[in-house]
gemmi code that builds the backbone of each chain (N, CA, C; Angstrom):
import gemmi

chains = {
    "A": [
        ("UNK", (4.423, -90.789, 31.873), (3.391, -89.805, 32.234), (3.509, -88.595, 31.318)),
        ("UNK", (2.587, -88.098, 30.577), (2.818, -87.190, 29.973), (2.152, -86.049, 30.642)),
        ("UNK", (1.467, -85.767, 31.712), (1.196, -84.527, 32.413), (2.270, -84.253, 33.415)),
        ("UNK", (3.351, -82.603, 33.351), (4.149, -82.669, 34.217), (3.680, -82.394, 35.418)),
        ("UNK", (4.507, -83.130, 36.197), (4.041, -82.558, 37.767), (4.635, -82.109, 38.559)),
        ("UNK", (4.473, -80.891, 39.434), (5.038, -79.862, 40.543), (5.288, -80.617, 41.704)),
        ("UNK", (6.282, -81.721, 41.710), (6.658, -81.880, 43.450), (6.975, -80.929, 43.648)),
        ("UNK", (6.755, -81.048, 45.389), (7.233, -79.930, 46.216), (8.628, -80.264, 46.701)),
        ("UNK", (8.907, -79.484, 47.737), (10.845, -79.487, 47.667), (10.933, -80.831, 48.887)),
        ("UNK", (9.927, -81.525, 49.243), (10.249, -82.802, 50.112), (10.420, -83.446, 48.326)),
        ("UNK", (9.676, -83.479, 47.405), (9.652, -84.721, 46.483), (7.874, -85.240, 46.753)),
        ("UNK", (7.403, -84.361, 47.143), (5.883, -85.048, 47.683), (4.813, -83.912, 47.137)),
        ("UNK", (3.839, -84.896, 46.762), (2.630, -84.332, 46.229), (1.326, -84.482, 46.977)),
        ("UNK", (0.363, -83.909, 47.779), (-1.185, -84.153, 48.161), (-1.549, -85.162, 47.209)),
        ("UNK", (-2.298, -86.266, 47.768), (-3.194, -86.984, 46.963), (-4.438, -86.834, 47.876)),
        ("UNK", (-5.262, -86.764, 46.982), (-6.789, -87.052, 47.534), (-7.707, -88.393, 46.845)),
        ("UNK", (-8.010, -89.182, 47.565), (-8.747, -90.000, 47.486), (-10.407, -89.976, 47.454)),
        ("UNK", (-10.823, -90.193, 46.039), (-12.634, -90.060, 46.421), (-13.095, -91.544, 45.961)),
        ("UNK", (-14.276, -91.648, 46.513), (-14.910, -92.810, 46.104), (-15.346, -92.470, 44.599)),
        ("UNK", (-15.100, -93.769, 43.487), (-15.454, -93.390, 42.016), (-17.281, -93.683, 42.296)),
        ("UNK", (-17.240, -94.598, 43.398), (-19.053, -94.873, 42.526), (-19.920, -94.022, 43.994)),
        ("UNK", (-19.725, -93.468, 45.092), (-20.478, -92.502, 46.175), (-19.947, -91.324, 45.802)),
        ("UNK", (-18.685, -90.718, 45.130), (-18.128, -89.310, 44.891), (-17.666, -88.745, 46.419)),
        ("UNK", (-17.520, -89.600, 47.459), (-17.036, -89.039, 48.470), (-15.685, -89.113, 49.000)),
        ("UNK", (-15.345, -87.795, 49.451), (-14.054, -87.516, 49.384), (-13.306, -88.141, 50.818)),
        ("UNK", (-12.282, -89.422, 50.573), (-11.776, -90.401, 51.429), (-10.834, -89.909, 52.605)),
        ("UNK", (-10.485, -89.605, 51.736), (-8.781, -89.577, 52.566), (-7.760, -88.049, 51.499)),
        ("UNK", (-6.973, -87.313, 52.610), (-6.123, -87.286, 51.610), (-4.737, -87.383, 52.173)),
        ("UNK", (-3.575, -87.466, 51.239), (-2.312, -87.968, 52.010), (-1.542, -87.352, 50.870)),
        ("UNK", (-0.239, -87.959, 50.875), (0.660, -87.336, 50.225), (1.535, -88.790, 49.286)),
        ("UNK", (1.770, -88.238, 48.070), (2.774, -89.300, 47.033), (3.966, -88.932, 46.695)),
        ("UNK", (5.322, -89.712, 46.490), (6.398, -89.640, 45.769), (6.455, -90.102, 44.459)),
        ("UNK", (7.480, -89.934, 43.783), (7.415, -90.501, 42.665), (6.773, -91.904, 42.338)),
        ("UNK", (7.768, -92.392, 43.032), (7.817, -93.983, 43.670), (6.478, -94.524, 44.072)),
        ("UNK", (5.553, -93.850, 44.534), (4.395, -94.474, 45.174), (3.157, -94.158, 43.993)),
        ("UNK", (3.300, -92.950, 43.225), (2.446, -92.944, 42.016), (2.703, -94.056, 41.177)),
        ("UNK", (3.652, -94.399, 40.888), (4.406, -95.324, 39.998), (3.990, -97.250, 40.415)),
        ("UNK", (3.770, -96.760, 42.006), (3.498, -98.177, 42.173), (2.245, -98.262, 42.475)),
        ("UNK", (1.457, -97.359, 42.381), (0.088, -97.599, 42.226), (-0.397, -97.641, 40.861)),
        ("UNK", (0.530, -96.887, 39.430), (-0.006, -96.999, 38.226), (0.147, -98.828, 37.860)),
        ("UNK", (0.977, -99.294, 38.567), (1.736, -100.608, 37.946), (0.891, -101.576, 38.933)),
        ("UNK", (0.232, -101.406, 39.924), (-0.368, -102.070, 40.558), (-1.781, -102.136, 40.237)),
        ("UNK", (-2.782, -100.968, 40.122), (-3.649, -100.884, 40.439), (-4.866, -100.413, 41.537)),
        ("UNK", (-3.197, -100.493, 42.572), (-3.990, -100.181, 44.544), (-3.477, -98.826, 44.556)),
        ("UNK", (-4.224, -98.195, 45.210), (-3.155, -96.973, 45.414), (-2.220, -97.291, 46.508)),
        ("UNK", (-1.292, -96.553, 46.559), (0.131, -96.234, 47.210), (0.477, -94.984, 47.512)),
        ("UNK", (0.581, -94.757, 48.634), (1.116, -93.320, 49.241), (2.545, -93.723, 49.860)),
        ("UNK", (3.106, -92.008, 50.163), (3.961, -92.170, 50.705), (3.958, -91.687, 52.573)),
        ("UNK", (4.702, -92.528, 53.378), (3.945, -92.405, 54.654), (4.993, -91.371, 55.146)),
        ("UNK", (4.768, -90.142, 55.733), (5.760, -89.583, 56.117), (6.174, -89.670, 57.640)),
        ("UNK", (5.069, -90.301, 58.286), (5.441, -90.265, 59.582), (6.301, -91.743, 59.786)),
        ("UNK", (6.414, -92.429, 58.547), (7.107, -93.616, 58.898), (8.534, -93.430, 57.523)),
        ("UNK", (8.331, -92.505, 56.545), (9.167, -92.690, 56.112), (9.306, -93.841, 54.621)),
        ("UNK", (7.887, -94.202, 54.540), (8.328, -95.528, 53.225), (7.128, -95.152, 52.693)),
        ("UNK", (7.535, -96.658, 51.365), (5.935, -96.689, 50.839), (5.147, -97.025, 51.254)),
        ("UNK", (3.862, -96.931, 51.171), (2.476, -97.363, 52.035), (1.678, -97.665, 50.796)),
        ("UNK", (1.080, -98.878, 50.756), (0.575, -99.676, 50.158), (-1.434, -99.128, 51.021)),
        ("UNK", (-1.885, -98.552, 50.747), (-3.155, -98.212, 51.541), (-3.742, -99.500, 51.656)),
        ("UNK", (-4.286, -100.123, 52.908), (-5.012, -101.581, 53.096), (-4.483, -102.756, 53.271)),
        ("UNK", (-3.114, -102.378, 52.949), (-1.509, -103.427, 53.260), (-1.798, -104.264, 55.159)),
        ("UNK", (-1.934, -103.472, 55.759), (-2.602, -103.937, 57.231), (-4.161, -104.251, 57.016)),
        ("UNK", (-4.930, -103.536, 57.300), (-5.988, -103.484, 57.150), (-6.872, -104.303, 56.104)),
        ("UNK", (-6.391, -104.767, 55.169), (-7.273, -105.046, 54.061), (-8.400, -103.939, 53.362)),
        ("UNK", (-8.174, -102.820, 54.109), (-9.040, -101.722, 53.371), (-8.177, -101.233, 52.108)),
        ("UNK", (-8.083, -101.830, 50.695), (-7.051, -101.763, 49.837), (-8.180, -100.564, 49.155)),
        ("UNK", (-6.963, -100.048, 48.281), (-8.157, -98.799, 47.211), (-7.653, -99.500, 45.779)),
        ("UNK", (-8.659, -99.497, 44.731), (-8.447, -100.502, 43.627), (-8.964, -98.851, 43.018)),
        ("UNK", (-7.911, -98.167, 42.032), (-7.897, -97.231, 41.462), (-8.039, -97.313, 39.919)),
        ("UNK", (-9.489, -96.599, 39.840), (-9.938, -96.020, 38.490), (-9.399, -95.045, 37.524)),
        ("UNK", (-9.167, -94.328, 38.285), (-8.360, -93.153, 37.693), (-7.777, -92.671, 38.283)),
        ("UNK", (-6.509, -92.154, 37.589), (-5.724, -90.781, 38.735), (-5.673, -89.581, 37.770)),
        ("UNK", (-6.206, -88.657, 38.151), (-6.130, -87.295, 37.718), (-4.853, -86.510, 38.325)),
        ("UNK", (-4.923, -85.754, 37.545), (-4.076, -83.998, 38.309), (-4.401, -82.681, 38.048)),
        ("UNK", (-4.306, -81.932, 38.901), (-4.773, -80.501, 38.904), (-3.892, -79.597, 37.671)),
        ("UNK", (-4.683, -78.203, 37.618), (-3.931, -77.712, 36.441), (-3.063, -77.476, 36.781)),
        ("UNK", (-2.407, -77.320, 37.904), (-0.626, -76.554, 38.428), (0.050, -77.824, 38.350)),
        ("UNK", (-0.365, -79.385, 38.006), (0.399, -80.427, 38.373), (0.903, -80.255, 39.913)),
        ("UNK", (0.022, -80.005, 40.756), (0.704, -80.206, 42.323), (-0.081, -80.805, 42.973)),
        ("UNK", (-0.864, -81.485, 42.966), (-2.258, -82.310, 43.396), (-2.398, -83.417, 42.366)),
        ("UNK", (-3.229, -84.479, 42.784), (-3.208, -85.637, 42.394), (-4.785, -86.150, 42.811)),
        ("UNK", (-5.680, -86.574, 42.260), (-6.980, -87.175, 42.892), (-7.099, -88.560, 42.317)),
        ("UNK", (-6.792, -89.731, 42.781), (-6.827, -90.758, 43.207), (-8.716, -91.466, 43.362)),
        ("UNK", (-9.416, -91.737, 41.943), (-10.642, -92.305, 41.928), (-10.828, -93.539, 41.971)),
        ("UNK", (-11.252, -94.165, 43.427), (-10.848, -95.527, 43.490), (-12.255, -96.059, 44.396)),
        ("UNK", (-12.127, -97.503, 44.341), (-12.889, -98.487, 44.718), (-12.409, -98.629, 45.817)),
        ("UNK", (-13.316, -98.554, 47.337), (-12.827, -98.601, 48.424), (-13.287, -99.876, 48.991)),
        ("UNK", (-12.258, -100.880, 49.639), (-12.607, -102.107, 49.675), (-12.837, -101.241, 51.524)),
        ("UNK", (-13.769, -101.737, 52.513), (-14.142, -101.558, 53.735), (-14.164, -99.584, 53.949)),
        ("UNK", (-13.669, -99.274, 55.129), (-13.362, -97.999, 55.526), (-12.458, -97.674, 55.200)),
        ("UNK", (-11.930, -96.297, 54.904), (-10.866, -95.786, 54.371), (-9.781, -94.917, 55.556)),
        ("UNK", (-10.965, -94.848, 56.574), (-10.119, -94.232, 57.882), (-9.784, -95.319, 59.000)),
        ("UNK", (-8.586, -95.168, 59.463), (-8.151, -96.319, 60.594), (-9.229, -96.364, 61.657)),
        ("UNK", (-9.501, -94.939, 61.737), (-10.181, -94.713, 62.908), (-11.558, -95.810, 63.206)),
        ("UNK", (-12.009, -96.359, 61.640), (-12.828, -96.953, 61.490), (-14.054, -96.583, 60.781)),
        ("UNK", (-13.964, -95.277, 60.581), (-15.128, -94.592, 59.386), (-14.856, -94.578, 58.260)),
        ("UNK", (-15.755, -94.696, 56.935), (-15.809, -94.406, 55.769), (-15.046, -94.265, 55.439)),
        ("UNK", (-14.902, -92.445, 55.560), (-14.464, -91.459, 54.939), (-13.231, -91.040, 56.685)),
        ("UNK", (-11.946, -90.501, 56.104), (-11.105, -89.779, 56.981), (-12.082, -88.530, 57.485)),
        ("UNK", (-12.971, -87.761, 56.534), (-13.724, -86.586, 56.529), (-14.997, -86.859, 57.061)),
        ("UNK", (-15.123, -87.328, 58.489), (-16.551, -88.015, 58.887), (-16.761, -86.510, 60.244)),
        ("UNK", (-15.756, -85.824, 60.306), (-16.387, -84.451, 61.247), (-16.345, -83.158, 60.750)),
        ("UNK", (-17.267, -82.612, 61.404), (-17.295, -80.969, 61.026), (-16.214, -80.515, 61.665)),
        ("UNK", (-16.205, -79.176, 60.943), (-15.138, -77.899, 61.761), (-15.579, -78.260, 63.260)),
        ("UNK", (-17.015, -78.133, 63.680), (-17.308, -78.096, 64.867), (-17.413, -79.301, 65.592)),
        ("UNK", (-17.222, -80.310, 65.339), (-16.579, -81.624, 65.909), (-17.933, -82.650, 65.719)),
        ("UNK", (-18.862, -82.176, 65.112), (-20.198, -83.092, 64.820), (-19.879, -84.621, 63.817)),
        ("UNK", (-19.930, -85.557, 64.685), (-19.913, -86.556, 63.712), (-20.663, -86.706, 62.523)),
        ("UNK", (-20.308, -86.907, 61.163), (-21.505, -86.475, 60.002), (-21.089, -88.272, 59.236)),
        ("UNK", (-19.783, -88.678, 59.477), (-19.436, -89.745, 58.848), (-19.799, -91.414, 59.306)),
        ("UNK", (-19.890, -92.581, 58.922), (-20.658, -93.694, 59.125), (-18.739, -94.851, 59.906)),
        ("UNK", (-19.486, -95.089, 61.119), (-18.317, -96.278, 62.017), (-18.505, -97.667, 60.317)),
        ("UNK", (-17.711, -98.159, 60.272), (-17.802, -99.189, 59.676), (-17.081, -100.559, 59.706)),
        ("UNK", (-15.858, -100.340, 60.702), (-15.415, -101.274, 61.448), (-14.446, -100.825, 62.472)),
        ("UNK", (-14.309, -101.918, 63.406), (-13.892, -101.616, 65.024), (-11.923, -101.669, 64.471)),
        ("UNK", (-11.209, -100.522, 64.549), (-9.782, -100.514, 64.838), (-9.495, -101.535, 65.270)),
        ("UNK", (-9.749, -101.532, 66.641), (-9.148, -102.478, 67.151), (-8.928, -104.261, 66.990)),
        ("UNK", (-9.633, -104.276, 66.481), (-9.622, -105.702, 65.598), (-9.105, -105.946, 64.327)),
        ("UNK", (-8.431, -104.522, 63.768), (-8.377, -104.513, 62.214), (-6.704, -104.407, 62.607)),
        ("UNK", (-6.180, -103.543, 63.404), (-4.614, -103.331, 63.890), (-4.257, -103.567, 64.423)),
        ("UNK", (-2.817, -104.569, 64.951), (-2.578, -104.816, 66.207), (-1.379, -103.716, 66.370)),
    ],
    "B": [
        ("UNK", (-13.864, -73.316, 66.978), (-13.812, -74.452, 66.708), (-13.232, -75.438, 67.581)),
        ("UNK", (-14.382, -76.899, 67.747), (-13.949, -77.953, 68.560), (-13.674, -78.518, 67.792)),
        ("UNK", (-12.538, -78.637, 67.132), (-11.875, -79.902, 66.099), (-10.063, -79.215, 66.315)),
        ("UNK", (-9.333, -80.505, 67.183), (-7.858, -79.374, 67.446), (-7.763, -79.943, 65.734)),
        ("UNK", (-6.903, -78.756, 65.070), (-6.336, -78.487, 63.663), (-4.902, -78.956, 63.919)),
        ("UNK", (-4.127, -79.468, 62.782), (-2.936, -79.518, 63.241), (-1.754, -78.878, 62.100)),
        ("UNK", (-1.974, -77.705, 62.090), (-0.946, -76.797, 61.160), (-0.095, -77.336, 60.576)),
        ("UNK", (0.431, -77.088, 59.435), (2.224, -77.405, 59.149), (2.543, -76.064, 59.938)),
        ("UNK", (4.278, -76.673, 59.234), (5.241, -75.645, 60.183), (4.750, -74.157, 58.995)),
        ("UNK", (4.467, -74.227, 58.169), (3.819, -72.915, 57.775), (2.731, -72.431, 57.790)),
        ("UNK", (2.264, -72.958, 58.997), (0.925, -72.491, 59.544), (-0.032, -72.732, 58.576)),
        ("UNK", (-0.130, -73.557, 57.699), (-0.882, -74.284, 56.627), (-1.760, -75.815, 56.849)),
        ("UNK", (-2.991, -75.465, 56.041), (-3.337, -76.772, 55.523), (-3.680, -76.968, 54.533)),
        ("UNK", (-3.789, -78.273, 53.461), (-4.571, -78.492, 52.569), (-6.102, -78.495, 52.734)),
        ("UNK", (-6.498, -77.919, 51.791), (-7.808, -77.849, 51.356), (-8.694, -78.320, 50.417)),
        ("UNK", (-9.464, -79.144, 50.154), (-9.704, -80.268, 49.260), (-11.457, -79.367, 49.475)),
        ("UNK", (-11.360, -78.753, 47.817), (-13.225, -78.018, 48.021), (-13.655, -79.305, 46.634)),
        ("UNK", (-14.777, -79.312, 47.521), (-15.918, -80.803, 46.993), (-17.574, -80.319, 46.475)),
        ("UNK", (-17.940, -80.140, 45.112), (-18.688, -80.009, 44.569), (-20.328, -80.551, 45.576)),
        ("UNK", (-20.935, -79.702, 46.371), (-21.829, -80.456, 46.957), (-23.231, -80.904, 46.472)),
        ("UNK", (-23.344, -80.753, 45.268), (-24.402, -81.558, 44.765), (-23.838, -82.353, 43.525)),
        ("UNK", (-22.681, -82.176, 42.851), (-22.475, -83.066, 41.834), (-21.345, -84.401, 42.231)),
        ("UNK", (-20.862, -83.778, 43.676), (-19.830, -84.865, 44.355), (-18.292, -84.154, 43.636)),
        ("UNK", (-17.949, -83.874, 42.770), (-16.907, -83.241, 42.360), (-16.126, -82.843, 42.837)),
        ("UNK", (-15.042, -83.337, 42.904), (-13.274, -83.072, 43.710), (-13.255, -81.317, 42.327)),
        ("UNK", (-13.271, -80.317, 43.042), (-13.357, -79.025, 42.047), (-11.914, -78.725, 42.364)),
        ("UNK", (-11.045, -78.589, 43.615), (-9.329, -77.815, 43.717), (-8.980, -78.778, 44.763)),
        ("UNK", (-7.621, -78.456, 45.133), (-6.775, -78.517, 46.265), (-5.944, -77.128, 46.374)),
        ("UNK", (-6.679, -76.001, 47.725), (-5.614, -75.013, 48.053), (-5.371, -75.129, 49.382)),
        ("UNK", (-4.579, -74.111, 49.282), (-4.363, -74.148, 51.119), (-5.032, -72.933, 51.879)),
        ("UNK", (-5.097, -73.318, 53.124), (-5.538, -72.669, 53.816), (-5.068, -72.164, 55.396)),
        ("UNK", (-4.763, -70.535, 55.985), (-3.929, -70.705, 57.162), (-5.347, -70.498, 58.094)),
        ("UNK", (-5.545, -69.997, 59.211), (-6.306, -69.678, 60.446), (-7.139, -68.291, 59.632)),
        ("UNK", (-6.712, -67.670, 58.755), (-7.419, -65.999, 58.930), (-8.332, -67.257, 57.717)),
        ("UNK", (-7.798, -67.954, 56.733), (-8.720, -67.773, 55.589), (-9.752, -68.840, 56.269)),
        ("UNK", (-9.545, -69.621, 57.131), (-10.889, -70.387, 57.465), (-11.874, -69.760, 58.366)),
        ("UNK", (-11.273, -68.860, 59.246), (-12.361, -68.185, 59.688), (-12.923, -67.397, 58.687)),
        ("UNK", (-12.124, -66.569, 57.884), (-13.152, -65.759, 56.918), (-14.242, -67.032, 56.577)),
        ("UNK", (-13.667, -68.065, 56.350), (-14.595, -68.743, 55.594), (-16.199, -68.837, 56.235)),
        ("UNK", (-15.684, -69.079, 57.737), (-16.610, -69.054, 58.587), (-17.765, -68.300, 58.767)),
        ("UNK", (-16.638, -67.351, 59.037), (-17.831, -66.121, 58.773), (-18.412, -65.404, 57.811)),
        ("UNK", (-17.913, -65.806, 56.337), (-18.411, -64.959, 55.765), (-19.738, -66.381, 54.338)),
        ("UNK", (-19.180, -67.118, 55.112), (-19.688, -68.661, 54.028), (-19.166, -68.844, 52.426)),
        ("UNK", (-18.533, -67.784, 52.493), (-18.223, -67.953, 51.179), (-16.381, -68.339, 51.294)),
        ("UNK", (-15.758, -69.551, 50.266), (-14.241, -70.250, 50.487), (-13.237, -69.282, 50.235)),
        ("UNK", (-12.790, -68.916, 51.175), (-11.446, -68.276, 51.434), (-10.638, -69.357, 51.518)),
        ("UNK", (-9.211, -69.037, 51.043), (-7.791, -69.710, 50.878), (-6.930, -68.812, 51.463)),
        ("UNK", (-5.490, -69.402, 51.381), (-4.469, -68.681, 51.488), (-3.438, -68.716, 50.145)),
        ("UNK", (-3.515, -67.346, 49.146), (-2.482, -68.083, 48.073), (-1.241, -67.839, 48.380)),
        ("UNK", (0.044, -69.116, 48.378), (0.862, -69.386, 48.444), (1.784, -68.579, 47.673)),
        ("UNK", (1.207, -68.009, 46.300), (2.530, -67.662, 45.243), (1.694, -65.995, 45.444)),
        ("UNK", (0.864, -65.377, 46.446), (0.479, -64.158, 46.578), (1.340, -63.792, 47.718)),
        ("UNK", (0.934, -65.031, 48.693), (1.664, -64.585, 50.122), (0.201, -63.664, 50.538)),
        ("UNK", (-1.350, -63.736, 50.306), (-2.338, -63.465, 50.756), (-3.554, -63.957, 50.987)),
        ("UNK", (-4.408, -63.435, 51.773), (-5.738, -64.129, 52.197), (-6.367, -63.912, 50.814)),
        ("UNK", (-7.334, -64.963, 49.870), (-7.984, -65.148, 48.836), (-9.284, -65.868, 48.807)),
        ("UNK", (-10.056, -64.596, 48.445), (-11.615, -65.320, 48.384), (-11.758, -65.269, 47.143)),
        ("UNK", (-12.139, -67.103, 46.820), (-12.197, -67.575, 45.580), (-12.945, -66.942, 44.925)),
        ("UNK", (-13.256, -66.766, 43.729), (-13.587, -65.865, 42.615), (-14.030, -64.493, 42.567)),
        ("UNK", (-13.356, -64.037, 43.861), (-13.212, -62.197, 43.890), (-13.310, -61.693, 42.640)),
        ("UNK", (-11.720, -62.205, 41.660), (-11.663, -61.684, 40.449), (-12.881, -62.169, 39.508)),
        ("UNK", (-12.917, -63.451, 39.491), (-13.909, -64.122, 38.289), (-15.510, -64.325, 38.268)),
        ("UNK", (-15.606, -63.885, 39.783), (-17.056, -64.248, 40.279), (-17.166, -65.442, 40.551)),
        ("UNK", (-16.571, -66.268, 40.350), (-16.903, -67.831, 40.121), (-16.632, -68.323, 41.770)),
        ("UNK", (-17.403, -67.359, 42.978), (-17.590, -67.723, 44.366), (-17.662, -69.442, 44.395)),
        ("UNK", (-17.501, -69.764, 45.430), (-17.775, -71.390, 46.296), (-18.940, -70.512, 47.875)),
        ("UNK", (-19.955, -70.797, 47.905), (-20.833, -70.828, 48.663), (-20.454, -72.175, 49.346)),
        ("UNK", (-20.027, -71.838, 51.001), (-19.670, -72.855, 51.811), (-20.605, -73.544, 52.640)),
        ("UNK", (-21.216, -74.536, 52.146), (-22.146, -75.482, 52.591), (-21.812, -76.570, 53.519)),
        ("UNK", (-20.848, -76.794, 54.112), (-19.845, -77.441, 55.199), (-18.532, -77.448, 55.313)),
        ("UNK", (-17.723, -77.320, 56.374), (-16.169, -77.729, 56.440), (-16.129, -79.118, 57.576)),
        ("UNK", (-15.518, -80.063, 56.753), (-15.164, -81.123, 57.383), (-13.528, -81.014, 57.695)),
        ("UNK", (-12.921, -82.068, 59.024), (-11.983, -81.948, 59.079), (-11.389, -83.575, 58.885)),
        ("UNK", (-10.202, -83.850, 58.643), (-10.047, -84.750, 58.688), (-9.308, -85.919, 60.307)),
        ("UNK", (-9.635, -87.099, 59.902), (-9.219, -87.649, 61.034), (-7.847, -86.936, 62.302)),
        ("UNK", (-6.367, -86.678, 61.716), (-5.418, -86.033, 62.188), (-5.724, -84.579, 62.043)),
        ("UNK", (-6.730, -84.250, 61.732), (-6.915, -82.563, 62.191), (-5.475, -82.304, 61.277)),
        ("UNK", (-5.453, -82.619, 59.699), (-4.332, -81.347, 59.067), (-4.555, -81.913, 57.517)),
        ("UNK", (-5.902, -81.588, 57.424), (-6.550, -81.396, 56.063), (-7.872, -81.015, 56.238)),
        ("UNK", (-8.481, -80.170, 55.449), (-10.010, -79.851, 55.492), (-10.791, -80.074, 54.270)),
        ("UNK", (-12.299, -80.069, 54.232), (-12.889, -80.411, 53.193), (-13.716, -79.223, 53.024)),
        ("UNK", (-13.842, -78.592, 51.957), (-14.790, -77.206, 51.910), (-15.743, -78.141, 50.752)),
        ("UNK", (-17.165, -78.503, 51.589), (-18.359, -78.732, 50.968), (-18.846, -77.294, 50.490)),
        ("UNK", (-18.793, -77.312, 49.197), (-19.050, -75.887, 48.100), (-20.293, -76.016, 47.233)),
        ("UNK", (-21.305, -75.190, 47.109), (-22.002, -74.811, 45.423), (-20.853, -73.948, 44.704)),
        ("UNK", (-20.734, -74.339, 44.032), (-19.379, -73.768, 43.200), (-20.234, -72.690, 42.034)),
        ("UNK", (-19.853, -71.376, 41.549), (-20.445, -70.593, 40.720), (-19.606, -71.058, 39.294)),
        ("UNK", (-20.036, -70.905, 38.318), (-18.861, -71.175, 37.302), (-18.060, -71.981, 37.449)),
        ("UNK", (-17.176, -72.307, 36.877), (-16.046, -73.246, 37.012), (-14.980, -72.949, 38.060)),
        ("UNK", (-14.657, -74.180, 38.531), (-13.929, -73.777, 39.716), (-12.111, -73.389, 39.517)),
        ("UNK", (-11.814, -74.041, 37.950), (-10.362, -73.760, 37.469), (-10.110, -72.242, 36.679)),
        ("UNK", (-9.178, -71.790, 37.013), (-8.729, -70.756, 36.584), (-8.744, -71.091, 34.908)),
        ("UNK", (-8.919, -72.312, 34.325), (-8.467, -72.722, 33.224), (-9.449, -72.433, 32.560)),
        ("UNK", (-10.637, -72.256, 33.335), (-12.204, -72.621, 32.601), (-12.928, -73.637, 32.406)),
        ("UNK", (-11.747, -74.705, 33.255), (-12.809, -75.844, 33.449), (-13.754, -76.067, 34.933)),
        ("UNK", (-14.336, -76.971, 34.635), (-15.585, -76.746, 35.611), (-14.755, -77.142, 37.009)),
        ("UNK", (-13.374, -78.436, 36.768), (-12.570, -78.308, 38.061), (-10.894, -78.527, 37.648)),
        ("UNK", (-10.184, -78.228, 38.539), (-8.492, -78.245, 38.264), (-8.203, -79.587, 37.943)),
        ("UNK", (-8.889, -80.649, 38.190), (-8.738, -81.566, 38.542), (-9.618, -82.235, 37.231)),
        ("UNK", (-9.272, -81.541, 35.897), (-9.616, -82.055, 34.751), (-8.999, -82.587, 33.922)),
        ("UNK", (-7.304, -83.259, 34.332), (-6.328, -84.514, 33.100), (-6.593, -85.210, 34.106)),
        ("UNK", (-6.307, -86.503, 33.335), (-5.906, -87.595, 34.032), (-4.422, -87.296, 33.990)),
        ("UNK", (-3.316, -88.687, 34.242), (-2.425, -88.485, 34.601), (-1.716, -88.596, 33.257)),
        ("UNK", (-2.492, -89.314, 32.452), (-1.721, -89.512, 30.937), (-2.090, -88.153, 30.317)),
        ("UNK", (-2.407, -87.155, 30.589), (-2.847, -86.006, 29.618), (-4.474, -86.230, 29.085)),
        ("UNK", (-4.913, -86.602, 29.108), (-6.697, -86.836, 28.733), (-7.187, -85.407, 29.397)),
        ("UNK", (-8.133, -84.952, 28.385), (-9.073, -84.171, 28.935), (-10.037, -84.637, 29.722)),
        ("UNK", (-10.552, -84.698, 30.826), (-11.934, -85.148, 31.113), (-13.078, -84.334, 31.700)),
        ("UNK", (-12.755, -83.242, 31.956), (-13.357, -82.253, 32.736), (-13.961, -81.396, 31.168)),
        ("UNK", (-14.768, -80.176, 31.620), (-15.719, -79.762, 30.488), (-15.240, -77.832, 30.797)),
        ("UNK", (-15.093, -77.602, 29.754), (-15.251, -76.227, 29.386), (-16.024, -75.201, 29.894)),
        ("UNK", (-16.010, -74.473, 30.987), (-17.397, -73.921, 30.956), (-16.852, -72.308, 30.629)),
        ("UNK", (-15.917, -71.651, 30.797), (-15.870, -70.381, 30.404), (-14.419, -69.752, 29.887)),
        ("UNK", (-14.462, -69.180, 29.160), (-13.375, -68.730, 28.477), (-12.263, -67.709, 29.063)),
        ("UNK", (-10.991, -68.102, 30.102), (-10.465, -67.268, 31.107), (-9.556, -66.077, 30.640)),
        ("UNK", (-9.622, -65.700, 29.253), (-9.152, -64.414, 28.655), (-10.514, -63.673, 28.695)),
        ("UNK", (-11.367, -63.915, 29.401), (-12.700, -63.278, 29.014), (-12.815, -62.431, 30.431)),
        ("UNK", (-12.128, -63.659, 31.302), (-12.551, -63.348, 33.115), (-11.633, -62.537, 33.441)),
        ("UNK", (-9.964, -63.211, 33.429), (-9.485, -62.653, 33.901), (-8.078, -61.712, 33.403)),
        ("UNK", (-7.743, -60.351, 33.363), (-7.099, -59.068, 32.948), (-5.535, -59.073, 33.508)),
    ],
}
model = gemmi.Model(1)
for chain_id, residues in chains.items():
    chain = gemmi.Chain(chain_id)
    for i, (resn, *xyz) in enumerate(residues, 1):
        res = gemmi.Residue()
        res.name, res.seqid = resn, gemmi.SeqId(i, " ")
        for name, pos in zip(("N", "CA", "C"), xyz):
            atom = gemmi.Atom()
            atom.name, atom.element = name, gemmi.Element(name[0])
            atom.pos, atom.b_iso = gemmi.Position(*pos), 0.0
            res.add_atom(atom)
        chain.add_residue(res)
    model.add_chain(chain)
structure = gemmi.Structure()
structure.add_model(model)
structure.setup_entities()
């Protein structure tokens, strides 16, 4: 990699996820070394999961995989944007986009498949 | 606001502001409780800067305002989306967003103003 980058003092960076061909902004989560690395060598993106502690393969359950176009970084190197091909929904919840409500709780984002059939 | 938020332990969130007519991932800052209500109320993107330790409304110094055209939240309530008309470029760098290398060093983002010009 020749752009340096600002981990923070976990070792973790924000990633944000947008769709390359709608421009809408997916998901965002957080990466380690390790999980940039295995998404450059893969192709899928890869986060790191903090509430579980490992790598996370995005779509690894689900089959909602992200097939990544590009990965950018911000000018401070502390951010990461992740331009990828979103195979189904990108939120567990079952919408699109993670970003499907307002501040004021208005649904603005599209259901696109039922959780409960996608996770056991 | 009816959307519960879910803070870090530094009373923080990420902030992911999104170009609303060109689709454009423009920053990632953060944001605590005072800068989203400013945001609220005043429509124009307030932050919190981290290396100020203060409330920051984007292009005070440069002019280069974000006119706030929606805040989305995300699924776990602990990321937000500031839907922006962005004035000028949204990077301190002079590019149109921070989020102008890829990860190999590539330019891809565009020039729009010269920041020895803006900012003293």
């Amino acid at each position: 990699m020749s752009v340096t980058l600002a981990f923070d003092e976990q070792e973790l960076l924000p990633a944000v996820a947008q769709d390359v061909d709608s421009g809408d902004v997916l998901m965002l989560a957080y990466v380690d070394r390790e999980a940039l690395e295995a998404t450059r060598e893969t192709g899928f993106a890869h986060y790191y999961s903090r509430s579980r502690d490992e790598l996370w393969k995005k779509g690894a359950t689900s089959g909602n995989l992200q097939r990544v176009a590009e990965i950018r970084v911000d000018c401070d190197g502390d951010a990461v944007l992740y331009r990828v091909s979103q195979e189904g929904g990108a939120c567990h919840t079952g919408f699109d986009t993670c970003f499907h409500r307002t501040l004021d709780g208005e649904v603005v984002g599209e259901k696109l498949f039922d959780p409960d059939t996608v996770y056991d």
